[in-house]
C-alpha positions in Angstrom: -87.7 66.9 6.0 -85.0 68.9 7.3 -82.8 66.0 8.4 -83.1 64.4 5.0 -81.9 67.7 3.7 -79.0 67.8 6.0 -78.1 63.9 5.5 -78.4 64.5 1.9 -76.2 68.0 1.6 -73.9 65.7 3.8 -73.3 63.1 1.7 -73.2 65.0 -1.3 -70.4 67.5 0.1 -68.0 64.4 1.3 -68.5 63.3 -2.3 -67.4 66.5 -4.1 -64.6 66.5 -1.9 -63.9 63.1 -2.5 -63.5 63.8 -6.3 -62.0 67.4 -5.5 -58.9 65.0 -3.7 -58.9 62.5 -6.6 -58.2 65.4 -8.8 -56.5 67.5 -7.0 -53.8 65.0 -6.1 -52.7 63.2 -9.5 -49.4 62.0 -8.1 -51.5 60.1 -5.0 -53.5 56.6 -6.8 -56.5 57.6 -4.4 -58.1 56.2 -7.2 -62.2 55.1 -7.4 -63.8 54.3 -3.9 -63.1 50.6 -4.9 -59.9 50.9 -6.3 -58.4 52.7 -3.5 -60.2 50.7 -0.7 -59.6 47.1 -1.9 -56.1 47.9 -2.1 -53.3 46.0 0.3 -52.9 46.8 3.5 -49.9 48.7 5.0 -48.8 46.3 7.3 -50.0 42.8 5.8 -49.4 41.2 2.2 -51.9 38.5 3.2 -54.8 40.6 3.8 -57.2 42.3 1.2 -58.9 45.3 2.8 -63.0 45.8 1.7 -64.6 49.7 1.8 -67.1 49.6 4.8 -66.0 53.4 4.8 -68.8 54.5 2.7 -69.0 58.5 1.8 -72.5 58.4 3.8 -70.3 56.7 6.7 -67.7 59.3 6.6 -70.6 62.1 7.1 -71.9 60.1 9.4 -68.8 60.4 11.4 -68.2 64.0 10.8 -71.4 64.8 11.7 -71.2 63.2 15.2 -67.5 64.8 15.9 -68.2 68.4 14.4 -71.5 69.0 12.9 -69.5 68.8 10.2 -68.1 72.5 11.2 -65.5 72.8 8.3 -64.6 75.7 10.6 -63.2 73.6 13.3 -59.9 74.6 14.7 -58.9 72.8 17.8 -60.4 71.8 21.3 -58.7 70.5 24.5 -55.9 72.2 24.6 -55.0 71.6 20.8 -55.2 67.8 21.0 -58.3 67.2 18.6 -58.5 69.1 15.6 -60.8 69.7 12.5 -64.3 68.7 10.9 -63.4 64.6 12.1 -61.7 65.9 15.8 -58.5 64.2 14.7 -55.9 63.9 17.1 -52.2 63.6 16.2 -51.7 59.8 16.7 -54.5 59.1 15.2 -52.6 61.3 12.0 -49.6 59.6 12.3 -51.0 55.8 12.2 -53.1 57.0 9.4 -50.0 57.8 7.6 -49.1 61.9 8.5 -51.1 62.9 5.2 -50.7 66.2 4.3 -52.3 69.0 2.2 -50.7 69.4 -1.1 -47.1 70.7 -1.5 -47.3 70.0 2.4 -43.9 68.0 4.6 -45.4 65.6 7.3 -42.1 66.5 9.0 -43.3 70.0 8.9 -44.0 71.7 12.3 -48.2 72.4 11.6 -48.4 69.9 9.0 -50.9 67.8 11.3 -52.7 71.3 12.0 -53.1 71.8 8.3 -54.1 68.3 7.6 -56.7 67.8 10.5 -58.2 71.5 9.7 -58.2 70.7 6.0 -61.5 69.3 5.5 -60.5 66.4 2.5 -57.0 66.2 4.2 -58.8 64.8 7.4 -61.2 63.3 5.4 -58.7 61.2 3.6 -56.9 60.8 7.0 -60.1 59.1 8.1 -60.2 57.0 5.6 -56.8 56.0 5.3 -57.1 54.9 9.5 -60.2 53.2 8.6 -58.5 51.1 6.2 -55.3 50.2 8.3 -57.3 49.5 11.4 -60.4 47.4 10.2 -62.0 45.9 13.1 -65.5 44.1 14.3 -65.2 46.0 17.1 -69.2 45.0 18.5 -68.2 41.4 17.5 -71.1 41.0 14.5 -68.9 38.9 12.6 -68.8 41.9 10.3 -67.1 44.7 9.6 -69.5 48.1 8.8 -70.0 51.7 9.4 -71.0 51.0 13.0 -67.4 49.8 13.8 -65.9 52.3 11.7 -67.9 55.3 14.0 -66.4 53.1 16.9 -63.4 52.9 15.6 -62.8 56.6 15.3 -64.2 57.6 18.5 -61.9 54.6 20.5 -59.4 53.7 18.3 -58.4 50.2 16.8 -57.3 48.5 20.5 -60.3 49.8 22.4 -63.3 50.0 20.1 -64.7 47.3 22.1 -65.2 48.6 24.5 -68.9 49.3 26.2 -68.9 52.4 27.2 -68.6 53.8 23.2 -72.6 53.5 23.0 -73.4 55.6 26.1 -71.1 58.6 24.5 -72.5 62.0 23.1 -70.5 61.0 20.2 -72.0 57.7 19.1 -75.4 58.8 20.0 -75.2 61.4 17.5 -73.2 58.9 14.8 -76.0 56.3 15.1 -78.7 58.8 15.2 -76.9 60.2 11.7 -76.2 56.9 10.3 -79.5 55.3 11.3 -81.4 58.2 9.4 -79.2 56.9 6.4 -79.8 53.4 6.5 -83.8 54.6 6.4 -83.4 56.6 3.3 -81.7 53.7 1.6 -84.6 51.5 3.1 -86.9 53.9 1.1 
């Protein structure tokens, strides 16, 4: 009963935040979950990008990376920071997004981003969508490559040795509890 509790306080705090940002930010079209996910992709006019980044995926993977400690600062030596462990490339091919009133040329305006938990939540996002990939070859793409995704990045997501990490364990253990309360 516990885990259901913490699954469903989860899923209810990435959505307040999720509205929090689409109100908070009028001059950003973060628009609905559909309308901002089935926009175009940065890089491609021939591709439509589809929402496998669900809100319970996104607790999912700030569960596994944090706990979902909104108190997160920074570990090894400064190069992963916040709720989602976001590291400063990963910022910058999301797009640098920033806190409101916030420069991404600012010196600390990754820092406030990645420690800001619906700035790094919309950073998530934002990577998610730019870097869509079947990364376990399914022939689809879903929350299980998204939790890959962020853990390996885009170009190595692939790779094997994602499963055996204290960080997927605890994303599929998170996401697989989900799955069974939608079953239910």
């Amino acid at each position: 009963m516990e885990r259901i509790y913490s699954v469903t306080f989860l899923l209810f705090f990435v959505a307040a935040n999720f509205m929090f940002v689409a109100l908070s930010f009028p001059q950003q079209d973060f628009g609905n979950e559909q309308g901002f996910f089935n926009s175009e992709f940065p890089d491609s006019s021939s591709k439509r990008g589809i929402n496998p980044m669900t809100e319970s995926c996104l607790a999912c993977i700030c569960q596994a990376s944090t706990n979902c400690n909104l108190t997160t600062r920074c570990i090894s030596s400064d190069k992963y920071c916040g709720p989602f462990l976001i590291s400063k490339p990963y910022w910058l091919d999301a797009g640098q997004l920033t806190i409101k009133f916030d420069e991404p040329s600012r010196d600390g305006a990754f820092f406030a981003c990645a420690t800001d938990p619906i700035c790094a939540a919309q950073t998530v996002r934002t990577y998610m969508l730019r870097y869509q990939t079947d990364c376990n070859n399914d022939g689809i793409i879903d929350c299980d490559d998204m939790g890959r995704t962020h853990l390996m990045g885009a170009d190595d997501c692939s790779n094997q040795r994602v499963t055996s990490t204290p960080f997927f364990k605890r994303f599929r253990k998170c996401y697989d509890a989900v799955l069974q309360l939608n079953a239910s």
